[in-house]
C-alpha positions in Angstrom: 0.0 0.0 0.0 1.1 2.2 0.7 3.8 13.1 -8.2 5.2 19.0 -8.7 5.2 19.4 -5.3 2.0 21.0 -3.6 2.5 21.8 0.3 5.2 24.0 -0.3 6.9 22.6 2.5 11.0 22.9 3.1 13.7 20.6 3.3 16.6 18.7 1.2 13.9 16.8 -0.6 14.6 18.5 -4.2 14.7 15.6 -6.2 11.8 14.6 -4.0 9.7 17.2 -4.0 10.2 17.8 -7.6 9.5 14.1 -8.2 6.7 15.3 -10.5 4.6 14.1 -7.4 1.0 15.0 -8.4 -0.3 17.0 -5.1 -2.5 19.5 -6.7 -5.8 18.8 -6.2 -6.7 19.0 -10.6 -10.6 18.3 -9.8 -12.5 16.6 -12.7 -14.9 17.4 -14.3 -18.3 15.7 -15.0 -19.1 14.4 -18.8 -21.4 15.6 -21.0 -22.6 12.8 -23.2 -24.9 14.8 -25.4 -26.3 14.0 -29.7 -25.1 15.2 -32.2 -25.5 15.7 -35.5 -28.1 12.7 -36.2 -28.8 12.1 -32.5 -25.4 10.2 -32.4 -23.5 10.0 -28.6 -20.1 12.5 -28.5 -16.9 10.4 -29.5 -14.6 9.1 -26.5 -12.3 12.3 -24.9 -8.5 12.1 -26.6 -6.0 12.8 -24.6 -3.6 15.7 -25.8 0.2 15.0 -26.0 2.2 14.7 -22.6 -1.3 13.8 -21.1 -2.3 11.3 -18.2 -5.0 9.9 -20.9 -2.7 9.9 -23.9 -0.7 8.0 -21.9 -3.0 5.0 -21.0 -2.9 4.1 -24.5 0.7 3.1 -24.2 -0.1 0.8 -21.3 0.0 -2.9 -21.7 -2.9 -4.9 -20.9 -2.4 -8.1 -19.5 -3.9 -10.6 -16.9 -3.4 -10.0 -13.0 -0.6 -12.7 -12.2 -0.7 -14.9 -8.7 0.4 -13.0 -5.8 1.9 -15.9 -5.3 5.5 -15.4 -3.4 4.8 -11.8 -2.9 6.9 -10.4 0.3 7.6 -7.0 0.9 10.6 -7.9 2.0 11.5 -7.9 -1.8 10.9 -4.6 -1.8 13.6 -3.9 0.5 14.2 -2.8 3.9 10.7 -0.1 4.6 12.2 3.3 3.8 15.3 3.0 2.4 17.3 6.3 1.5 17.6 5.6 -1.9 18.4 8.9 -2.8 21.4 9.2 -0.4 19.9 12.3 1.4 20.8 11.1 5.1 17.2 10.7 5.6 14.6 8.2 5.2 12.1 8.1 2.4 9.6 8.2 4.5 10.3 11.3 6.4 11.3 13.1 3.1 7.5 12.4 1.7 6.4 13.3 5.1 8.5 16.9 4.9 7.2 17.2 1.5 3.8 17.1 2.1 3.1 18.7 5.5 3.0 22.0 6.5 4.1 23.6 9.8 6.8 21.6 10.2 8.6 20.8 13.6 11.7 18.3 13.8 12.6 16.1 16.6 16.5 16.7 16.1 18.0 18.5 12.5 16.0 18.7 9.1 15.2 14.9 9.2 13.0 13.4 11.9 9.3 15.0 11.4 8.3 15.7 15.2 5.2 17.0 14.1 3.2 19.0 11.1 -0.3 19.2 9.2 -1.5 17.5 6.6 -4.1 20.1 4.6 -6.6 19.1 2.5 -5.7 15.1 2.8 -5.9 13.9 -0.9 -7.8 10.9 0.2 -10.7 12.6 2.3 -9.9 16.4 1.7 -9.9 16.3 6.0 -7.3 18.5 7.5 -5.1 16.2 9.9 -3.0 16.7 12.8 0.7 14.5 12.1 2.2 13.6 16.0 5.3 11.8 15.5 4.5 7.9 17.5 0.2 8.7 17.5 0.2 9.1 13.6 -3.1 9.2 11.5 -1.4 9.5 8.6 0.5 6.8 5.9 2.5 7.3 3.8 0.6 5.6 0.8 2.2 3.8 -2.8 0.1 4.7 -5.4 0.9 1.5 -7.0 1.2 -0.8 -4.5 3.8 -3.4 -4.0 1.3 -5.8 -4.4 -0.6 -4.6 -6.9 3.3 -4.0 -9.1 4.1 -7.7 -8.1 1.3 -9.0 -9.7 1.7 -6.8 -13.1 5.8 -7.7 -13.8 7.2 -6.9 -10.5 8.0 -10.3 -9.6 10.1 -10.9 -12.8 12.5 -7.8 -11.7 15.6 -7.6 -10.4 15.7 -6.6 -6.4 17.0 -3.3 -7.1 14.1 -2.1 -9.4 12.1 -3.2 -6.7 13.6 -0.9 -4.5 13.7 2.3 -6.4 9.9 1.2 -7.2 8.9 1.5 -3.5 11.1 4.8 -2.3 10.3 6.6 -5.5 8.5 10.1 -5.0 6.5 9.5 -7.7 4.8 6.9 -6.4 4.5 8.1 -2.6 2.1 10.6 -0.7 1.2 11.2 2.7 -2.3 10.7 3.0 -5.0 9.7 6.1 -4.4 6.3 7.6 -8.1 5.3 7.4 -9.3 5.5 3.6 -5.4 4.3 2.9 -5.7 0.7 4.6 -9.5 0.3 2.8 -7.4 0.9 0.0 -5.1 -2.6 0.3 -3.5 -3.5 -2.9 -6.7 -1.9 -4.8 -5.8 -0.7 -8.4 -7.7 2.1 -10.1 -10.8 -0.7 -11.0 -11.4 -1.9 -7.2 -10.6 1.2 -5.6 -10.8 5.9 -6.0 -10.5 8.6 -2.8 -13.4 9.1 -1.5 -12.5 12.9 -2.4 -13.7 13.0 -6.0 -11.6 16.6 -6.5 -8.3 14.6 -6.3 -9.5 11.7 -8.5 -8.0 12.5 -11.7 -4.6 13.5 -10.1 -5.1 10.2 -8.3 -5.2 8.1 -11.5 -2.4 10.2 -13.3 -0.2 9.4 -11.2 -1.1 5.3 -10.9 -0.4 5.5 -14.9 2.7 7.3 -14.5 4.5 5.1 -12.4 3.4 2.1 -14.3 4.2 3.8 -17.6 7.9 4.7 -16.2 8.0 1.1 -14.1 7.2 -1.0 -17.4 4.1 -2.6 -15.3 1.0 -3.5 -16.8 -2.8 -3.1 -16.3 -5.3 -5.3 -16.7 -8.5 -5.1 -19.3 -10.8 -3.5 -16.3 -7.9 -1.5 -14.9 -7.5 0.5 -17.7 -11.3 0.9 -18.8 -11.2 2.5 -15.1 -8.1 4.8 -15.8 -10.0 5.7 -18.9 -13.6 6.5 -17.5 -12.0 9.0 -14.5 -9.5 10.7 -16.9 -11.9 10.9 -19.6 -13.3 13.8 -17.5 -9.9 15.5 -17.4 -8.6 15.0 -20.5 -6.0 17.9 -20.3 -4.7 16.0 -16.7 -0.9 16.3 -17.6 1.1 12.8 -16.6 3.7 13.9 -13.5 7.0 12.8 -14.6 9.4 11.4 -12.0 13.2 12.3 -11.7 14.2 9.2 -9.5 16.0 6.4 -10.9 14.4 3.3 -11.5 17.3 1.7 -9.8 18.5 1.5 -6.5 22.1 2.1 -5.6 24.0 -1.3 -5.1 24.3 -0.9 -1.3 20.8 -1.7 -0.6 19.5 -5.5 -1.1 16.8 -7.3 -1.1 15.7 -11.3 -0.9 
């Protein structure tokens, strides 16, 4: 389970923040299925060039493999600083998406902060370091990438998959674990505003990660960001390798 940059909040996370993580709230818009000329039904939205529809075409659609041997283990060790920053993934995401906030020690350790206008529920939520109410979430999860070509990679793709900005946000703990391993066809925020930035951003990292979708999965991806058609796809700076010192089973 669990891309530019929208709290404005501070810190060393540069290639981070500017991840292309999609935390702007693009709301969508409804669809107007009206005749035409001869009482016929509008023609499916296209997608411009460079966006998050466009780019669903590109997708391949394949069957949902076993979870079979799935261990997040594989994924790595939970946090890794894959982007040799002297601070842990999650504590970059969490000082990239938080505002007013206080350290325990340095510019590493979040003590405390605010998460406005959670992406899942659109709540604003209180972040206490030890009585958190807020995850940081995968947007593809590990689960949900094992099962679509993730198992057939090598560890340290893995890795870069699970602490790459693109792919993280800090949302509320609640709607995050209904969520599971949910893809875009089982599962959307609650918050209908962040929908489409919700989807981009699934289709981003599986168009970058190589993973596919399945038949349903994309007629989903389609169907939200048909109703945002000019909903641009984030584009993540991380590499989609890890650096050799981290491992993985």
């Amino acid at each position: 389970m669990r891309y530019g940059a929208r709290r404005g909040a501070s810190g060393v996370v540069g290639a981070v923040a500017l991840g292309g993580l999609l935390l702007g709230a693009a709301g969508c818009k409804d669809v107007e299925v009206s005749g035409g000329a001869g009482g016929e039904a509008s023609k499916p939205a296209q997608g411009a060039e460079g966006s998050a529809l466009k780019a669903v075409d590109g997708l391949t659609v394949k069957g949902r493999s076993p979870k079979t041997g799935y261990d997040r283990d594989k994924f790595g060790s939970a946090w890794a600083d894959t982007d040799s920053n002297h601070c842990d993934t999650r504590n970059d995401i969490l000082k990239r998406d938080l505002k007013d906030v206080k350290f325990k020690s340095g510019d590493c350790v979040i003590a405390s902060g605010v998460l406005n206008d959670d992406p899942y529920s659109g709540d604003d939520i209180r972040f206490t370091r030890g009585a958190s109410k807020i995850d940081i979430d995968h947007l593809v999860s590990l689960s949900d990438a094992w099962q679509k070509g993730a198992s057939k990679w090598e560890p340290s793709k893995r890795i870069a998959l699970a602490n790459d900005p693109l792919n993280l946000l800090a949302v509320s703990a609640g709607p995050n674990r209904s969520k599971g391993d949910g893809d875009t066809a089982t599962w959307l925020p609650a918050n209908k505003g962040y929908r489409c930035t919700y989807v981009a951003g699934q289709v981003a990292v599986k168009a970058k990660y190589g993973l596919w979708v399945t038949s349903a999965e994309k007629a989903a991806m389609k169907k939200v960001l048909a109703t945002c058609p000019d909903q641009k796809l984030p584009e993540g700076t991380a590499p989609t390798k890890a650096p050799e010192r981290f491992r993985a089973k």
